[in-house]
N, C-alpha and C positions, 0 to 999 in steps of 0.2 A: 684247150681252146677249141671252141666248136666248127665243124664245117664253117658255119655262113659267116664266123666271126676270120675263118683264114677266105673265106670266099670274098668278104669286102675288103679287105686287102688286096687280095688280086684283081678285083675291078678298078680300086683306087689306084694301085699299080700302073695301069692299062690306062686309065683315065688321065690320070697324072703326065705320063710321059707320052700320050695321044697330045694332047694340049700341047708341052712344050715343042715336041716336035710336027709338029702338023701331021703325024701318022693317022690313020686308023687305027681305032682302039681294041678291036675287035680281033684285027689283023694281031696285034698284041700281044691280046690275050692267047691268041691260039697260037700263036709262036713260043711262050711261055708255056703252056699245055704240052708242049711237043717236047719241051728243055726236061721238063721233071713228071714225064709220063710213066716214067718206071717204078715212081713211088706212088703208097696206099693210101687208099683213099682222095686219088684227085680226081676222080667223076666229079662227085657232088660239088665239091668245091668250087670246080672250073665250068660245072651246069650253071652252080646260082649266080659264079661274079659273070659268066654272060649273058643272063637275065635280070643282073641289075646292069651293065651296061647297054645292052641293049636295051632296056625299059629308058633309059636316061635319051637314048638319042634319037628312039620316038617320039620320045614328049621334050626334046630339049628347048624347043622355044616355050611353050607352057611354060616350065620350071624355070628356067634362066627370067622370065616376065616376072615371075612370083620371087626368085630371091632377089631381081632388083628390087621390088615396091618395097622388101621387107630389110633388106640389109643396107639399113640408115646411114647416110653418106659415106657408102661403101659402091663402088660401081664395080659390078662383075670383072672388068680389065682390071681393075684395082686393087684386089683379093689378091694373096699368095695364093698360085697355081695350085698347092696342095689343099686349102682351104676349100676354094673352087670346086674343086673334083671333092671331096668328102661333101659339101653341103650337095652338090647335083647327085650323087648318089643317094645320098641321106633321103631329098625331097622326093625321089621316087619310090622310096620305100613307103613314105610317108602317105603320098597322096594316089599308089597306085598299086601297093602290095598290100592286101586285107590280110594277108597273113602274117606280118608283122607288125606286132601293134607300136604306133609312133613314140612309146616310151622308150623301146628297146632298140629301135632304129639311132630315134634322139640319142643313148644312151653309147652306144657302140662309135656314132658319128662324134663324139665327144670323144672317147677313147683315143679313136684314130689322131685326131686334132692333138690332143695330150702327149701322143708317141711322136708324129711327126710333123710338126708344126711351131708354129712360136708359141710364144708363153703365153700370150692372152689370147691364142684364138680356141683355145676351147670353149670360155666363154664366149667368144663372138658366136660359134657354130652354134651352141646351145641353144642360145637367143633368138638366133634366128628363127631354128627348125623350132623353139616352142613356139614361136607366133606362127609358122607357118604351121601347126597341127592344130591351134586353135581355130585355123579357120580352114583346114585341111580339107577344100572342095577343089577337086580336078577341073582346071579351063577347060 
């Protein structure tokens, strides 16, 4: 498994339970950082999920504006929380990391959805972020 693919996990992690409990996410993540700083290789990992979490809460009204217009009688409260936190990291990837191209973002954000989610929201997350990379322009 790659860095960035355990690194969105740990932003999802962060993001996920930032959400249910009103925490900061950030706060989170670096408390987590602290738990399992003795093991290899968690630079990179814990660099990029707080560069996709914080890329999500710079642009979090942008992205939140763009998965409601796109997630068809789906209201962001209305989402499972875990859904939520994948497609708002996903869409940062999307429309604000030029170094990962929106297939492998799409593709990874689908994963997550697959492992911890319901049974159909991999397709809902799919759908969503393919409409949102076809017209993948930052508000």
């Amino acid at each position: 498994m790659s860095a960035r693919t355990k690194a969105r996990k740990r932003a999802l992690d962060a993001l996920f339970a930032a959400d249910v409990t009103g925490s900061n996410p950030l706060t989170l993540l670096e408390d987590t950082r602290s738990e399992v700083g003795d093991r290899q290789n968690q630079e990179a990992i814990f660099d990029y999920a707080e560069m996709l979490v914080t890329g999500y809460l710079q642009n979090a009204d942008s992205i939140d504006t763009q998965l409601r217009m796109l997630a068809d009688n789906w209201s962001l409260e209305r989402m499972p929380n875990v859904d939520r936190a994948i497609l708002r990291l996903a869409s940062w990837e999307i429309l604000y990391n030029d170094e990962v191209p929106s297939e492998v973002a799409i593709a990874e954000a689908v994963a997550l959805a697959g492992e911890y989610s319901t049974e159909d929201s991999s397709k809902f997350v799919n759908g969503v972020l393919a409409r949102l990379s076809k017209g993948s322009t930052a508000l």
